[in-house]
C-alpha angles and dihedrals in degrees: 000000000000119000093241078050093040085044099050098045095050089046078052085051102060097032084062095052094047102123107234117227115230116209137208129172129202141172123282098273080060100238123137101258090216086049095052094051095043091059097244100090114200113201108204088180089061091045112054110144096017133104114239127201122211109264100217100005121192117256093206095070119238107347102057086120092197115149086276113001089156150001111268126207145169141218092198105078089196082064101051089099096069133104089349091138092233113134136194093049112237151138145290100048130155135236121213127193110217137180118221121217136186119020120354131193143171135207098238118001082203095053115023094036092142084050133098144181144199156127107243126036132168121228109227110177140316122267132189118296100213091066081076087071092061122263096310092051099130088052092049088057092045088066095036084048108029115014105030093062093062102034087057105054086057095042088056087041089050090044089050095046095057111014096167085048106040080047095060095036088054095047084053102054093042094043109036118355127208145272089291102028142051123233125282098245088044086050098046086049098056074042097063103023086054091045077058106058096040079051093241099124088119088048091054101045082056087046093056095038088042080050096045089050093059092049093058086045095052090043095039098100088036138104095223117154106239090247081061087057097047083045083048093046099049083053100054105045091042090055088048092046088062099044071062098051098031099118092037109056137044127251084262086072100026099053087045083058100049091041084221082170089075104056088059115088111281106255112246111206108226118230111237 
Protein backbone atom coordinates (compact mmCIF):
# COMPACT_ATOMS: atom_id res chain seq x y z
CA UNK A 1 0.00 0.00 0.00
CA UNK A 2 1.17 3.24 -0.86
CA UNK A 3 1.68 6.14 2.18
CA UNK A 4 -1.11 8.72 0.46
CA UNK A 5 -3.32 4.92 0.53
CA UNK A 6 -1.96 3.95 4.10
CA UNK A 7 -2.72 7.76 5.08
CA UNK A 8 -6.04 7.96 3.89
CA UNK A 9 -7.26 4.74 5.24
CA UNK A 10 -6.04 5.30 8.59
CA UNK A 11 -7.64 9.28 8.42
CA UNK A 12 -11.25 6.80 7.26
CA UNK A 13 -10.50 4.94 10.18
CA UNK A 14 -10.75 7.48 12.78
CA UNK A 15 -13.34 9.52 11.18
CA UNK A 16 -15.55 6.28 11.53
CA UNK A 17 -14.92 5.82 15.15
CA UNK A 18 -15.55 9.16 15.93
CA UNK A 19 -18.44 8.87 18.56
CA UNK A 20 -21.44 11.13 17.25
CA UNK A 21 -23.20 13.65 19.98
CA UNK A 22 -27.00 13.46 20.11
CA UNK A 23 -28.77 16.55 21.13
CA UNK A 24 -32.16 17.50 22.88
CA UNK A 25 -33.31 20.84 24.03
CA UNK A 26 -35.92 21.67 26.64
CA UNK A 27 -37.25 24.41 28.41
CA UNK A 28 -35.44 26.01 31.45
CA UNK A 29 -36.87 23.72 34.14
CA UNK A 30 -35.13 21.24 32.03
CA UNK A 31 -38.28 18.82 31.11
CA UNK A 32 -38.88 17.46 27.64
CA UNK A 33 -41.76 19.88 26.37
CA UNK A 34 -43.61 16.61 24.25
CA UNK A 35 -43.22 14.57 27.65
CA UNK A 36 -44.82 17.10 29.76
CA UNK A 37 -47.77 17.40 27.60
CA UNK A 38 -48.10 14.02 27.13
CA UNK A 39 -48.53 13.47 31.16
CA UNK A 40 -45.50 11.47 31.65
CA UNK A 41 -43.01 14.23 32.36
CA UNK A 42 -39.30 13.21 31.82
CA UNK A 43 -36.61 15.72 33.87
CA UNK A 44 -33.20 15.57 32.07
CA UNK A 45 -31.85 18.03 34.65
CA UNK A 46 -32.59 15.47 37.43
CA UNK A 47 -31.21 12.84 35.46
CA UNK A 48 -27.70 13.63 34.30
CA UNK A 49 -25.68 10.62 34.29
CA UNK A 50 -28.46 8.30 34.43
CA UNK A 51 -30.12 6.10 31.85
CA UNK A 52 -33.92 6.87 31.34
CA UNK A 53 -36.42 4.62 29.92
CA UNK A 54 -39.41 5.91 27.97
CA UNK A 55 -42.14 6.16 30.16
CA UNK A 56 -45.15 4.99 27.65
CA UNK A 57 -43.01 4.02 24.43
CA UNK A 58 -44.84 3.32 20.77
CA UNK A 59 -45.14 -0.15 19.73
CA UNK A 60 -45.25 0.78 15.83
CA UNK A 61 -41.58 1.87 15.62
CA UNK A 62 -40.98 4.52 14.76
CA UNK A 63 -44.27 5.98 13.25
CA UNK A 64 -46.50 5.66 15.93
CA UNK A 65 -46.92 9.87 15.68
CA UNK A 66 -48.66 10.06 19.73
CA UNK A 67 -47.93 13.37 21.69
CA UNK A 68 -44.57 11.73 22.73
CA UNK A 69 -44.04 8.02 21.18
CA UNK A 70 -39.88 8.50 21.62
CA UNK A 71 -37.48 10.18 22.51
CA UNK A 72 -36.08 12.39 19.52
CA UNK A 73 -33.05 13.43 19.22
CA UNK A 74 -30.54 15.09 16.85
CA UNK A 75 -26.76 14.95 15.82
CA UNK A 76 -26.95 18.63 14.15
CA UNK A 77 -26.84 20.88 16.86
CA UNK A 78 -28.14 23.67 14.48
CA UNK A 79 -31.27 21.34 14.34
CA UNK A 80 -31.96 20.83 18.13
CA UNK A 81 -34.61 23.46 17.95
CA UNK A 82 -36.84 21.60 16.00
CA UNK A 83 -39.92 19.81 16.79
CA UNK A 84 -39.06 20.34 20.85
CA UNK A 85 -43.08 21.24 21.66
CA UNK A 86 -42.12 24.59 23.44
CA UNK A 87 -44.20 27.38 22.38
CA UNK A 88 -44.11 29.96 22.58
CA UNK A 89 -40.74 30.10 21.46
CA UNK A 90 -38.55 31.77 23.88
CA UNK A 91 -35.20 31.98 25.81
CA UNK A 92 -33.52 30.77 27.92
CA UNK A 93 -33.69 27.15 26.93
CA UNK A 94 -31.31 24.36 27.63
CA UNK A 95 -29.40 21.86 25.50
CA UNK A 96 -28.77 18.67 26.67
CA UNK A 97 -26.13 15.91 25.05
CA UNK A 98 -27.65 12.30 25.33
CA UNK A 99 -26.61 8.84 24.41
CA UNK A 100 -29.18 6.55 22.93
CA UNK A 101 -29.17 2.93 23.76
CA UNK A 102 -30.97 0.00 22.67
CA UNK A 103 -32.75 0.07 19.22
CA UNK A 104 -32.88 3.44 17.10
CA UNK A 105 -34.79 4.35 14.29
CA UNK A 106 -35.66 7.11 12.18
CA UNK A 107 -38.31 7.91 10.22
CA UNK A 108 -36.39 8.31 6.74
CA UNK A 109 -32.42 7.66 6.67
CA UNK A 110 -32.69 10.15 3.22
CA UNK A 111 -34.39 12.69 4.82
CA UNK A 112 -33.96 12.76 8.39
CA UNK A 113 -30.40 11.67 8.24
CA UNK A 114 -29.33 14.26 11.40
CA UNK A 115 -32.44 12.60 13.22
CA UNK A 116 -32.74 9.71 15.80
CA UNK A 117 -35.21 7.68 17.85
CA UNK A 118 -35.50 5.65 20.56
CA UNK A 119 -36.87 4.49 23.78
CA UNK A 120 -34.11 4.69 26.28
CA UNK A 121 -31.19 7.57 26.39
CA UNK A 122 -28.75 8.45 28.87
CA UNK A 123 -28.26 11.83 29.85
CA UNK A 124 -24.65 12.60 29.88
CA UNK A 125 -24.10 16.29 30.74
CA UNK A 126 -25.52 19.88 29.86
CA UNK A 127 -23.88 22.16 26.91
CA UNK A 128 -24.45 25.66 25.94
CA UNK A 129 -27.56 26.50 24.76
CA UNK A 130 -26.63 29.16 22.35
CA UNK A 131 -24.70 26.49 20.02
CA UNK A 132 -28.41 25.61 19.05
CA UNK A 133 -28.51 29.00 17.19
CA UNK A 134 -25.76 28.02 14.91
CA UNK A 135 -21.59 29.15 15.69
CA UNK A 136 -22.26 32.60 16.20
CA UNK A 137 -25.06 31.82 18.78
CA UNK A 138 -23.87 34.26 21.69
CA UNK A 139 -23.79 37.31 18.93
CA UNK A 140 -26.99 36.49 17.77
CA UNK A 141 -28.28 36.94 21.32
CA UNK A 142 -26.36 40.15 21.74
CA UNK A 143 -28.58 41.71 19.08
CA UNK A 144 -31.81 39.83 20.14
CA UNK A 145 -30.75 41.05 23.91
CA UNK A 146 -29.03 43.98 23.62
CA UNK A 147 -29.33 45.77 20.05
CA UNK A 148 -32.68 44.83 18.77
CA UNK A 149 -34.82 46.82 22.13
CA UNK A 150 -33.55 50.13 21.23
CA UNK A 151 -33.41 49.94 17.24
CA UNK A 152 -36.93 49.17 17.36
CA UNK A 153 -38.32 51.73 19.22
CA UNK A 154 -36.80 54.09 16.63
CA UNK A 155 -37.77 51.88 13.52
CA UNK A 156 -41.40 52.03 14.70
CA UNK A 157 -40.76 56.03 15.59
CA UNK A 158 -39.15 56.55 11.84
CA UNK A 159 -42.44 54.21 10.11
CA UNK A 160 -44.94 56.41 12.05
CA UNK A 161 -43.34 59.57 11.16
CA UNK A 162 -43.58 59.07 7.55
CA UNK A 163 -46.20 55.91 6.65
CA UNK A 164 -46.46 56.71 2.74
CA UNK A 165 -42.40 56.94 2.85
CA UNK A 166 -41.37 54.46 4.88
CA UNK A 167 -43.95 52.47 2.59
CA UNK A 168 -42.18 53.16 -0.54
CA UNK A 169 -38.47 52.93 1.12
CA UNK A 170 -39.49 49.31 2.46
CA UNK A 171 -40.95 48.09 -0.97
CA UNK A 172 -37.65 49.15 -2.27
CA UNK A 173 -35.37 47.32 -0.12
CA UNK A 174 -37.52 44.00 -0.27
CA UNK A 175 -38.13 44.26 -3.82
CA UNK A 176 -35.16 45.62 -5.45
CA UNK A 177 -32.29 46.75 -3.28
CA UNK A 178 -29.64 49.51 -4.13
CA UNK A 179 -26.15 50.24 -5.85
CA UNK A 180 -24.08 47.87 -2.53
CA UNK A 181 -26.58 45.61 -1.60
CA UNK A 182 -28.91 43.19 -3.00
CA UNK A 183 -32.51 43.24 -2.32
CA UNK A 184 -34.33 41.88 1.14
CA UNK A 185 -36.38 38.88 -0.43
CA UNK A 186 -32.90 37.86 -2.64
CA UNK A 187 -31.05 38.05 0.73
CA UNK A 188 -33.66 35.99 2.91
CA UNK A 189 -33.53 33.27 0.05
CA UNK A 190 -29.12 32.54 0.04
CA UNK A 191 -30.24 32.81 4.03
CA UNK A 192 -32.37 29.99 4.10
CA UNK A 193 -31.23 28.11 1.50
CA UNK A 194 -27.64 28.39 3.21
CA UNK A 195 -29.31 27.55 7.08
CA UNK A 196 -30.32 24.56 5.06
CA UNK A 197 -27.49 23.24 3.96
CA UNK A 198 -25.33 23.83 7.53
CA UNK A 199 -28.34 22.18 8.79
CA UNK A 200 -29.31 25.14 11.01
CA UNK A 201 -33.23 25.83 9.50
CA UNK A 202 -34.55 25.13 12.95
CA UNK A 203 -31.82 27.62 14.38
CA UNK A 204 -32.96 30.23 12.20
CA UNK A 205 -36.92 29.94 12.63
CA UNK A 206 -35.94 30.50 16.85
CA UNK A 207 -33.73 33.27 15.74
CA UNK A 208 -36.86 35.29 13.80
CA UNK A 209 -39.52 34.47 16.48
CA UNK A 210 -36.69 35.28 19.33
CA UNK A 211 -36.34 38.60 17.06
CA UNK A 212 -40.09 39.24 16.67
CA UNK A 213 -40.52 38.90 20.77
CA UNK A 214 -38.24 41.57 21.41
CA UNK A 215 -39.78 43.59 19.24
CA UNK A 216 -43.06 43.30 21.02
CA UNK A 217 -41.05 43.83 24.22
CA UNK A 218 -39.41 46.76 23.08
CA UNK A 219 -43.18 48.19 21.39
CA UNK A 220 -45.26 46.99 24.23
CA UNK A 221 -45.65 50.71 26.25
CA UNK A 222 -45.79 52.35 22.89
CA UNK A 223 -48.22 53.79 20.75
CA UNK A 224 -46.84 52.19 17.62
CA UNK A 225 -49.37 51.61 14.65
CA UNK A 226 -49.34 47.83 13.93
CA UNK A 227 -47.67 48.49 10.38
CA UNK A 228 -44.65 50.09 12.85
CA UNK A 229 -44.52 47.09 14.30
CA UNK A 230 -44.42 44.85 10.77
CA UNK A 231 -41.72 47.58 9.66
CA UNK A 232 -40.12 46.77 13.33
CA UNK A 233 -40.39 43.19 12.89
CA UNK A 234 -38.54 42.87 8.87
CA UNK A 235 -35.90 44.71 10.43
CA UNK A 236 -35.27 42.69 13.17
CA UNK A 237 -35.19 39.50 11.95
CA UNK A 238 -33.35 40.55 9.16
CA UNK A 239 -30.54 42.16 11.62
CA UNK A 240 -30.54 38.72 13.68
CA UNK A 241 -30.41 36.61 10.44
CA UNK A 242 -27.24 38.15 9.69
CA UNK A 243 -25.63 37.92 13.22
CA UNK A 244 -26.36 34.27 11.92
CA UNK A 245 -24.87 34.54 8.83
CA UNK A 246 -21.99 37.20 9.83
CA UNK A 247 -18.86 35.06 9.07
CA UNK A 248 -20.66 33.33 5.83
CA UNK A 249 -21.82 36.17 3.35
CA UNK A 250 -20.51 39.11 2.02
CA UNK A 251 -21.67 43.01 2.89
CA UNK A 252 -23.76 42.67 -0.38
CA UNK A 253 -26.06 40.30 1.68
CA UNK A 254 -25.46 41.49 4.84
CA UNK A 255 -26.08 44.70 4.33
CA UNK A 256 -29.69 43.42 2.11
CA UNK A 257 -30.59 41.68 5.50
CA UNK A 258 -30.07 44.40 7.73
CA UNK A 259 -31.83 46.94 5.09
CA UNK A 260 -28.78 49.52 6.23
CA UNK A 261 -30.16 51.59 3.22
CA UNK A 262 -33.17 52.61 5.43
CA UNK A 263 -31.62 54.14 8.42
CA UNK A 264 -29.89 56.76 6.01
CA UNK A 265 -32.15 60.15 5.20
CA UNK A 266 -34.78 59.45 2.61
CA UNK A 267 -33.51 61.05 -0.61
CA UNK A 268 -35.82 64.07 -1.79
CA UNK A 269 -35.57 64.64 -5.67
CA UNK A 270 -35.16 68.44 -6.33
CA UNK A 271 -37.42 70.00 -8.80
CA UNK A 272 -35.15 71.97 -11.96
Amino acid sequence: MSGSAALTSFTEARMARKPVTWYIVTPADGIIEVSREAGTPVDLAASVGQVIDHPSPCTDKWYDESPFSYFRMVKRVGEALEDTGIWPVTWPVRLWSVEPLGETGNWSQRYYPYRLLSHQIRVLEETAAHRALGPAGRDILNVIQQEIPERAVRWAADWDADPEGMRDRKWDWEQCGGPTCGSRRWANAVAMATSHARRESAAQTWIEHLARRAVDQALADTDASMWAHCYAYSRATGCAVAAQHQARFEPYVLDALRGVDLDSPAVTAVAV
